[in-house]
C-alpha positions in Angstrom: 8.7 4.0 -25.3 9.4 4.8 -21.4 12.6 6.4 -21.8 12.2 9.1 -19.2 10.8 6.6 -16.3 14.0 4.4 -17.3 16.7 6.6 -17.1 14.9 8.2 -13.9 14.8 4.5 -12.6 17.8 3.8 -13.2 19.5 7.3 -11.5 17.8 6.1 -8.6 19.3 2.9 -8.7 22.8 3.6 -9.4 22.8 6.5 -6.7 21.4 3.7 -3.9 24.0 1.4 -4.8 27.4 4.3 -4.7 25.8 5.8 -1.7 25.4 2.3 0.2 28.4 1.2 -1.2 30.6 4.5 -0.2 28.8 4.8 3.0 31.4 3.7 5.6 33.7 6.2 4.3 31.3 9.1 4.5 32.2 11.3 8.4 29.1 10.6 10.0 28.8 14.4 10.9 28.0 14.8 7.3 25.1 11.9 7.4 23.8 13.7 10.0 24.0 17.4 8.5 22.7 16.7 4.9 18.8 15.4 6.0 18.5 19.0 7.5 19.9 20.3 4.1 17.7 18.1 2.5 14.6 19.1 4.1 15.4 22.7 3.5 16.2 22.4 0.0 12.9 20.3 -0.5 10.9 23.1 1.5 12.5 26.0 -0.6 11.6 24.2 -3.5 8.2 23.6 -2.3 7.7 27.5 -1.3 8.8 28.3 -4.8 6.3 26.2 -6.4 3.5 27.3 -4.1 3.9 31.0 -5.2 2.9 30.1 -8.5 -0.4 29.8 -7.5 -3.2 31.1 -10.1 -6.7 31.0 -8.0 -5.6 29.9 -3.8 -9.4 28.6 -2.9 -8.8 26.0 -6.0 -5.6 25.0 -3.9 -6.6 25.0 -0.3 -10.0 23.1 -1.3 -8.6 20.6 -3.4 -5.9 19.9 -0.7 -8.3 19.9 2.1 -11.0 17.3 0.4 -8.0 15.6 -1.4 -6.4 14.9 1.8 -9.4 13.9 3.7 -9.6 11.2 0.8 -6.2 9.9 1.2 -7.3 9.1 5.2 -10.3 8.2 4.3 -8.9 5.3 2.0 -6.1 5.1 4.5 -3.5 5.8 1.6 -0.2 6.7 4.0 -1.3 3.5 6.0 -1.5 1.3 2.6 2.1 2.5 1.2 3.4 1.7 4.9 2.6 -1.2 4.6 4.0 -1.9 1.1 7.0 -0.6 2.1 7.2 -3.3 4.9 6.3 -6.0 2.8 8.9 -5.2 0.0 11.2 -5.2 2.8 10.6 -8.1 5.0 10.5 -9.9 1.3 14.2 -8.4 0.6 15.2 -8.7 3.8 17.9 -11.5 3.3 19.1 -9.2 0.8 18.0 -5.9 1.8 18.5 -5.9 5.8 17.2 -3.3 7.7 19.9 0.0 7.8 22.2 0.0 11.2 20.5 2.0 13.5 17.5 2.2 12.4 14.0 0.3 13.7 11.1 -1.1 11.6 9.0 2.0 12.4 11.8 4.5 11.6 12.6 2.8 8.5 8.8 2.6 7.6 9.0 6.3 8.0 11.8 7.5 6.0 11.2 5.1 3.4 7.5 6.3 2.6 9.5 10.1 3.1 11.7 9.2 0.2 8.7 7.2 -1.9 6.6 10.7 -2.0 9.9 12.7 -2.3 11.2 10.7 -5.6 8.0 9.4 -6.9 5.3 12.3 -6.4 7.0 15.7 -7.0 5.5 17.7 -9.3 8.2 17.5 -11.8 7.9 13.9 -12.1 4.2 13.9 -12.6 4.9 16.3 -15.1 7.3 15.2 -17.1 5.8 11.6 -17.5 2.8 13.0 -19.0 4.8 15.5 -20.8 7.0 12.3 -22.6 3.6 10.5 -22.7 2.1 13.2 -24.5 4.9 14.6 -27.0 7.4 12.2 -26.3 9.8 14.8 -24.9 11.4 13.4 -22.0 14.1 16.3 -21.1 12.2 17.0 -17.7 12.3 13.2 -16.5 16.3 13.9 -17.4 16.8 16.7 -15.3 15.2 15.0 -12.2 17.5 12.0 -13.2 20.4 14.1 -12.4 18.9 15.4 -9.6 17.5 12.1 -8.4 21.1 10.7 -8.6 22.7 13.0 -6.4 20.1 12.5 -3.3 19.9 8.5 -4.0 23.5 8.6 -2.8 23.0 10.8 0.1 19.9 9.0 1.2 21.3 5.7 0.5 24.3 6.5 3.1 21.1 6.3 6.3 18.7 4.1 4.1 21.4 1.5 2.9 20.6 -0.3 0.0 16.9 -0.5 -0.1 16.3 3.3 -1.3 17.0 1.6 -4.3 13.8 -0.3 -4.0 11.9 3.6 -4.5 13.1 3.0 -8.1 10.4 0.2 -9.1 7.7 2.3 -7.3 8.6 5.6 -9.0 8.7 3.5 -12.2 5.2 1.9 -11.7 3.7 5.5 -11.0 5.5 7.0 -14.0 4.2 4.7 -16.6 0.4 5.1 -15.1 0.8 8.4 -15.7 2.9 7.9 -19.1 -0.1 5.9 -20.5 -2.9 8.0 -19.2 -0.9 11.3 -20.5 -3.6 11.4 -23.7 -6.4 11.4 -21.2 -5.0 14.2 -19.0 -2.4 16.4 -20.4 -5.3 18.3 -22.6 -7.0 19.6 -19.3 -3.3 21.3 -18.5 -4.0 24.5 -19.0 -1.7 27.7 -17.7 -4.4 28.0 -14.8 -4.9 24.7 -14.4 -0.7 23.6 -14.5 0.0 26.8 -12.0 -2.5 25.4 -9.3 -1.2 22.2 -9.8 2.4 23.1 -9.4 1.4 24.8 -6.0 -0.4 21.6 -4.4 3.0 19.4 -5.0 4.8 22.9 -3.8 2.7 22.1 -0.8 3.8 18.3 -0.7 7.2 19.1 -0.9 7.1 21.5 2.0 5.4 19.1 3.9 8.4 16.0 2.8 11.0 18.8 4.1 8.8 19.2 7.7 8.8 15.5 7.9 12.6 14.9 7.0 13.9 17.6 9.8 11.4 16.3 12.3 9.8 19.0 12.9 6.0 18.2 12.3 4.7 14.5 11.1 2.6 15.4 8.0 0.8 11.9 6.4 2.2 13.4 3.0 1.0 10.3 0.8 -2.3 11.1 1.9 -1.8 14.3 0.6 -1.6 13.1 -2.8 -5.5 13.1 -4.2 -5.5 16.7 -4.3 -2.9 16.5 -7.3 -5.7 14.6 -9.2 -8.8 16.8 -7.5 -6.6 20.5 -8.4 -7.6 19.5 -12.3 -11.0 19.5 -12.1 -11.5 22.2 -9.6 -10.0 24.6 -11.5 -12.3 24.0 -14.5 -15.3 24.2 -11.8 -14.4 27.1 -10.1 -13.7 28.9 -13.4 -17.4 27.9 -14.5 -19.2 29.1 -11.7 -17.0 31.8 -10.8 -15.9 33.3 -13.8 
């Protein structure tokens, strides 16, 4: 049973709705402090992950040729526009956040999609439960996932919570392909792994503060390339 991708669903959900409910009596200087906070927190995160790091070429090639995938399939470009059609379809009911255009909303809300539905610990602990049926890393990022829902809802308004069905949909794929998968997870394997989405979540905290436009979804192949790179490298390399 999905209990972990449930509960995380539903964190997400019940923080959109308090945040966008609460919003108006949130100071505005603190909507406009926490993205910063945010970012940092998601790039301190990301540093910590990356240090974890068994063999770097294994990380820098997989990232490189995983990335060049993702343009080359024009993955960012696809979940753009997904995100525009869930929202132009939820529109009566989900309008468009005050303040925000389509483009900047387009933006954030692919931000937020890689930030809640592609961290490392949510990969991991879907195949985790799918493997074992432990699900007490899926809880932890439920708390966690709360807690920035209603922050991100306060800019986003109500359609953050619209990240919950697609961090649902990737969480069971990788629920139900855990037997196929978790095997490979080696130490080696799990530690270069943990440093590519270390990479990713640097990258989300760049793109929250503004600071540098990274195409993070198309980032995301080199999470599934890391795996077998690591058992190549160790053949030919030793």
């Amino acid at each position: 049973m999905l209990v972990g991708p449930i509960i995380n669903s539903g964190a997400i959900i019940f923080g959109g709705i308090i945040g966008a409910t609460f919003a108006r009596y949130i100071p505005k200087r603190l909507v406009d402090g926490l993205p910063a906070t945010f970012a940092l927190a998601s790039m301190s995160i990301g540093i910590g992950m990356i240090v974890k790091v068994s063999n770097v070429p294994v990380m820098v090639m997989a990232l490189i040729l995983g990335t060049a995938l993702g343009e080359l399939i024009f993955l960012e470009a696809g979940v753009k526009k997904g995100a525009n059609f869930i929202q132009r379809k939820c529109q009566r009911f989900l309008p468009l956040p005050r303040g925000l255009s389509q483009q900047e909303f387009s933006l954030q809300f692919t931000s937020m999609i890689v930030l809640f539905g592609a961290s490392g610990l949510g990969v991991i602990g879907s195949m985790t439960e799918g493997l074992n049926g432990n699900y007490q890393l899926l809880l932890v990022k439920s708390m966690m996932d709360f807690v920035t829902a209603i922050i991100f809802a306060i800019s986003l308004g109500p359609s953050i919570v619209l990240i919950a069905v697609v961090q649902f949909t990737v969480q069971a794929i990788l629920f139900t392909l855990a037997q196929t998968i978790m095997p490979y997870m080696d130490a080696e394997t799990y530690a270069n792994f943990t440093a590519i989405g270390g990479i990713i979540m640097v990258a989300v905290g760049l793109r929250i503060s503004n600071i540098m436009h990274f195409a993070v979804v198309n980032f995301l192949p080199a999470l599934f390339l890391v795996v077998p790179f690591t058992y190549l490298w160790r053949y030919f390399m030793g």
